[in-house]
C-alpha positions in Angstrom: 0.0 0.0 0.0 1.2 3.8 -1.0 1.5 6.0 1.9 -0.1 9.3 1.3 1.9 11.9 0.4 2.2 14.9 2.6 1.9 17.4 0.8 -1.4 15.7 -1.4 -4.5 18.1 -2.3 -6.8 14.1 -2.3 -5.8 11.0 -0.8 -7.5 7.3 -1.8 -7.1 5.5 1.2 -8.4 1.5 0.4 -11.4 2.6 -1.5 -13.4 0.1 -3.5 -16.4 1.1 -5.6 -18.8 -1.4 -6.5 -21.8 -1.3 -8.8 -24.3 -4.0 -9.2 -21.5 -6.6 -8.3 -18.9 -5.1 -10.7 -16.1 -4.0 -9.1 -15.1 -0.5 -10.7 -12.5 0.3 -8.6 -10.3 -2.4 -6.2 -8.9 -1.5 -2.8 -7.0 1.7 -4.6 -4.9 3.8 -2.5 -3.3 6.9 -3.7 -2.7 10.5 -3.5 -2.6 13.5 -6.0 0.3 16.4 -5.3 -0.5 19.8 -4.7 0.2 21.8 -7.8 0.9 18.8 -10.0 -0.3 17.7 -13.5 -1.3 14.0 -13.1 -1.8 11.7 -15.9 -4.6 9.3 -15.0 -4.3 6.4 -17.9 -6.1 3.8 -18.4 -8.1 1.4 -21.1 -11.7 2.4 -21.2 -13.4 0.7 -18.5 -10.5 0.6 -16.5 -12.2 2.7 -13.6 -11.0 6.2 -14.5 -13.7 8.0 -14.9 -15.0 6.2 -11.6 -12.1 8.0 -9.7 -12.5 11.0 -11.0 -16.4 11.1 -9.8 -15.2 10.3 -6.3 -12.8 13.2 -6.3 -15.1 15.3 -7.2 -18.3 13.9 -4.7 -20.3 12.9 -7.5 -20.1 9.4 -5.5 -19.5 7.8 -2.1 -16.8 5.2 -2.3 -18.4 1.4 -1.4 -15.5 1.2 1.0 -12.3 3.2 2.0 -12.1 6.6 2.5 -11.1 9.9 0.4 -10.6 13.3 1.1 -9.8 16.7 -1.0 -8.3 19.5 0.8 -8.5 17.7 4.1 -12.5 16.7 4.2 -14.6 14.3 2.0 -15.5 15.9 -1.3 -19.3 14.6 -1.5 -21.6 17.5 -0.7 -19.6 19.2 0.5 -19.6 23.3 -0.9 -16.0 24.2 0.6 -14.7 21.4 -1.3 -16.7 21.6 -4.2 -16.3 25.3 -4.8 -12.5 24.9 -5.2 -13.1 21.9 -7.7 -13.9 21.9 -11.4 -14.7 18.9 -13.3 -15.1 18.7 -17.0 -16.2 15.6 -17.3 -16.7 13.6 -21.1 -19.6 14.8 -23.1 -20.4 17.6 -20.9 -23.7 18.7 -20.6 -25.4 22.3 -20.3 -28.7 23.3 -20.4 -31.0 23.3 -23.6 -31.1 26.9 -23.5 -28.0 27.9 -22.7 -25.6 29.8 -25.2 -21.4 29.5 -25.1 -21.5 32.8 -23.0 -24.4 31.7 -21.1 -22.1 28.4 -20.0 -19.1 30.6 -19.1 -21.2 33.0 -17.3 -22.9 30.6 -15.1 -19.1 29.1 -14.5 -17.8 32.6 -13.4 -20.8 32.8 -10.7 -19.6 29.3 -9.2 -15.4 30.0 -9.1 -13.9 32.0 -7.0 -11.0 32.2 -8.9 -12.3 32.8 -12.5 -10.9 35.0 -14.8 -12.5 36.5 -17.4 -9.4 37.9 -19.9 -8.4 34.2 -19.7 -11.5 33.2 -20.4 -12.1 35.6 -23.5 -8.4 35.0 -24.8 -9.6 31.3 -24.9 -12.8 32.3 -27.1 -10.6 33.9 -29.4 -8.5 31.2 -29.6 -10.6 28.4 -30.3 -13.0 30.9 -32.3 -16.2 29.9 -30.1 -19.4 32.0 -31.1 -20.5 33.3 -28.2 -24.4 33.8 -28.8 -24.7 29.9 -30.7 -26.4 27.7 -28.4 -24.1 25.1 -26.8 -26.3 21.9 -28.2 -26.3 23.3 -31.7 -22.1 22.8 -31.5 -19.8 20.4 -32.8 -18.7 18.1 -30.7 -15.1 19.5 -31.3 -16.7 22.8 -30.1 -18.8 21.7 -27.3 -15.4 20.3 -26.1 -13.7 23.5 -26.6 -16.4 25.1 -24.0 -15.2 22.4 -21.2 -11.5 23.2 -21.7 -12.3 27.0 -21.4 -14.0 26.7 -18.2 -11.7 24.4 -16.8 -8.6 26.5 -17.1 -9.9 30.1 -17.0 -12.2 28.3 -13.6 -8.5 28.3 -12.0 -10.0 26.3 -9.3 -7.3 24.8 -7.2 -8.1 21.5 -8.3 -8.8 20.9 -12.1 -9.6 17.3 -13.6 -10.5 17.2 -17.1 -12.0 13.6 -18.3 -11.2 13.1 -22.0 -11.1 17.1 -22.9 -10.6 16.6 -26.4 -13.1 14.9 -27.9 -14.0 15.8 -31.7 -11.1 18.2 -31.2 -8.5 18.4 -34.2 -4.9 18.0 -33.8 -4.1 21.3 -33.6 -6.5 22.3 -31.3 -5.4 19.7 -29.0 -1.9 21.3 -29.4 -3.4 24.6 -28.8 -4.9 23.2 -25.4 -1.8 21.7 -23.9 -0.1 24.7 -24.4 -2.5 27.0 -23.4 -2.8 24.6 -20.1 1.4 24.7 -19.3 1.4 28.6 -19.7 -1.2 29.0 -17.5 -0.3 26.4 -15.1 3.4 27.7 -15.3 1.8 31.4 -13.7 -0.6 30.1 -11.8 0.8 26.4 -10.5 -2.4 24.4 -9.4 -3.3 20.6 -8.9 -4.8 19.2 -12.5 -5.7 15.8 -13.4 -5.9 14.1 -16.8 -8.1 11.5 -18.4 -6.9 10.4 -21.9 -6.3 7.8 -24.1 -3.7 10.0 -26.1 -0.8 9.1 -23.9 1.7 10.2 -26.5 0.7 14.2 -27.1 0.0 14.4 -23.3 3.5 12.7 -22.0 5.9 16.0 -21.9 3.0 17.9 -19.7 2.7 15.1 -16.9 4.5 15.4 -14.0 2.7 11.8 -12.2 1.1 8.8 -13.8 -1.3 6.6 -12.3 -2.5 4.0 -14.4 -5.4 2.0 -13.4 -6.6 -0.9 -14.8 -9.6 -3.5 -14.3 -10.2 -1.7 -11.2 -6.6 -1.6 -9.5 -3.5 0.6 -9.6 -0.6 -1.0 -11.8 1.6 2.5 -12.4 2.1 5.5 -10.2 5.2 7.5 -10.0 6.7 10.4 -11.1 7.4 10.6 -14.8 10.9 11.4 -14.0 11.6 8.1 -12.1 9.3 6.4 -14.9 12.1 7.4 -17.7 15.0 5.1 -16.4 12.6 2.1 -15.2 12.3 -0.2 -18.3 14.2 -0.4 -21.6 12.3 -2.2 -25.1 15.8 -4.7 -26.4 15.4 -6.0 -29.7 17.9 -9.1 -31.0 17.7 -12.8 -31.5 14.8 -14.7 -29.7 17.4 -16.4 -27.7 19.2 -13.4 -26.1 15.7 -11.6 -25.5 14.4 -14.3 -23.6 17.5 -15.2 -21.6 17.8 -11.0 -20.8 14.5 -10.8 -19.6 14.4 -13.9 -17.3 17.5 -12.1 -15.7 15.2 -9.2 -14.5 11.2 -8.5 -15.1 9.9 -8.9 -18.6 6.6 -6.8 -19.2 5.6 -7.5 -22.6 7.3 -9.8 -25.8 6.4 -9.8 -29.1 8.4 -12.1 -31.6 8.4 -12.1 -35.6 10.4 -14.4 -37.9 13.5 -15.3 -35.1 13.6 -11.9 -33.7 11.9 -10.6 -30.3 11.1 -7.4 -28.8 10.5 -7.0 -25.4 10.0 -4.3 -23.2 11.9 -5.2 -19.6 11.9 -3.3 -16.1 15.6 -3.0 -15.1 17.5 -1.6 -12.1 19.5 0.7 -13.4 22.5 1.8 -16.2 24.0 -0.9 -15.5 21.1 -3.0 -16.5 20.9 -1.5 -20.1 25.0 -2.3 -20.1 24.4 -5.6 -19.9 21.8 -5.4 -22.8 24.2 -4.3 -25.3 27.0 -6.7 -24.1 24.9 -9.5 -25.4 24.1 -7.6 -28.4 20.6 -6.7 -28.1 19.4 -3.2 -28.9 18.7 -1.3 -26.1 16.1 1.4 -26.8 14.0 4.1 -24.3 10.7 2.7 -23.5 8.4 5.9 -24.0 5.5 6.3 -21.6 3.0 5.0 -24.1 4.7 1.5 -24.7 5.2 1.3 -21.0 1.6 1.7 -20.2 0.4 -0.6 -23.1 3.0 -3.6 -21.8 1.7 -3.5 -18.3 -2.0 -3.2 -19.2 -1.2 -6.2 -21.3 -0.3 -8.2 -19.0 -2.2 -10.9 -17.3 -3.7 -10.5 -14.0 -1.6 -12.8 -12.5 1.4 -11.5 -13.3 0.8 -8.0 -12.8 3.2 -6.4 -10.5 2.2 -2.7 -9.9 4.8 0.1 -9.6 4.6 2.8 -6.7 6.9 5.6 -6.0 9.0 3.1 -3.5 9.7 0.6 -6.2 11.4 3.4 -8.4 13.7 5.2 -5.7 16.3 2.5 -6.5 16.0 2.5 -9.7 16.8 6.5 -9.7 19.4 6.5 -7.2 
């Protein structure tokens, strides 16, 4: 079990979530830094969006216990006032226009700004007076990303911003997100299935999947932690029985296989026995321990990574 951190905005402490008799979320234990962008990954149905409700006291956990800023999130307004959550497919009311939505947004955040807000608009070209249902989906989303950053609300959690969102737009969010967060550092959590484009803004991961926690450390620590080797099936195989093999893949007498080492000397090793030794991005890391079987899942806490780091 993770031990809180102390300097945490929410802590998980054990919570399960059930629904019906599925299990949504497994005896998960966490915590999510003060001013900190968190990455939470995950294959759809893997309990992220599940999290994210109880964060925000949308639900009560089955079991365990969380709190935000010290108390339990569900209804309570000192809690709730200093979180925004954009969740997927947002919804507004029938009636309500793009500067009918932002208005109603500035009313419930303390710490809204309204230049940030209209800079946004102009950005993302939103028409103010259209009504939100008559947008496109890539503009509906658009709405959700404006009030979540120019909300400023100490803790942000956007689940899957982007939808129907071009590439560039999606560019035009993250950096919108780090300049802001950069001048005005707060806690903000991520949902998304583009692990890739969202990498170089996270500063944590925690990856969840059927439920439990498999992943979640600082992306610093997560660099150095596994290596993909590439070589003869033989000298794959023998490398990874030597330390902790998450995922193999083999084509026509030559493997590739994405390993958790120790350290530099580790990689070393690698290319002593001729293998290619290669950087596992966060992406292929993520995909090789969700691919894993149950059973041989090993999940990887901030404890497990201090030695590889040191």
């Amino acid at each position: 079990m993770t031990a809180p951190r102390t300097t945490a905005v929410a802590t998980v402490d054990d919570v399960t979530m059930r629904f019906r008799g599925h299990t949504a979320l497994d005896a998960v234990t966490t915590a999510v830094e003060q001013d900190s962008i968190t990455g939470l990954l995950g294959r759809n149905g893997a309990g992220k969006t599940t999290m994210m409700q109880l964060l925000t006291g949308h639900r009560v956990p089955t079991s365990g216990r969380i709190e935000v800023f010290g108390a339990q999130p569900y209804e309570n307004d000192d809690v709730l006032r200093r979180t925004c959550f954009i969740k997927e497919g947002q919804r507004y009311p029938d009636h309500f226009r793009v500067q009918d939505a932002l208005g109603a947004a500035a009313m419930v955040f303390p710490e809204w700004d309204d230049d940030l807000a209209a800079s946004l608009l102009r950005d993302f070209d939103l028409p103010v007076k259209r009504p939100v249902k008559k947008l496109s989906r890539g503009m509906t989303s658009a709405v959700g990303i404006i009030i979540g950053l120019a909300s400023r609300a100490p803790f942000t959690l956007f689940d899957e911003p982007y939808l129907g969102l071009d590439a560039v737009a999606r560019q035009l969010f993250y950096d919108r997100l780090l300049a802001d967060y950069a001048e005005h550092p707060r806690t903000i959590m991520l949902s998304t299935h583009l692990i890739e484009e969202i990498a170089p803004l996270l500063e944590r991961v925690l990856l969840i999947d059927r439920g439990r926690v498999l992943l979640d450390a600082d992306t610093e620590s997560l660099r150095g932690s596994a290596v993909t080797v590439t070589g003869p099936v033989g000298a794959v195989q023998a490398f990874a029985r030597q330390h902790d093999p998450l995922h193999t893949e083999t084509l026509a007498g030559s493997s590739r296989a994405v390993v958790r080492i120790g350290g530099a000397a580790d990689r070393r090793a690698a290319a002593e026995q001729g293998l290619t030794v290669e950087p596992t991005s966060l992406q292929q890391l993520v995909v090789a321990m969700s691919l894993q079987t149950p059973a041989t899942r090993a999940p990887i806490h901030p404890v497990d990574l201090e030695e590889v780091s040191s």
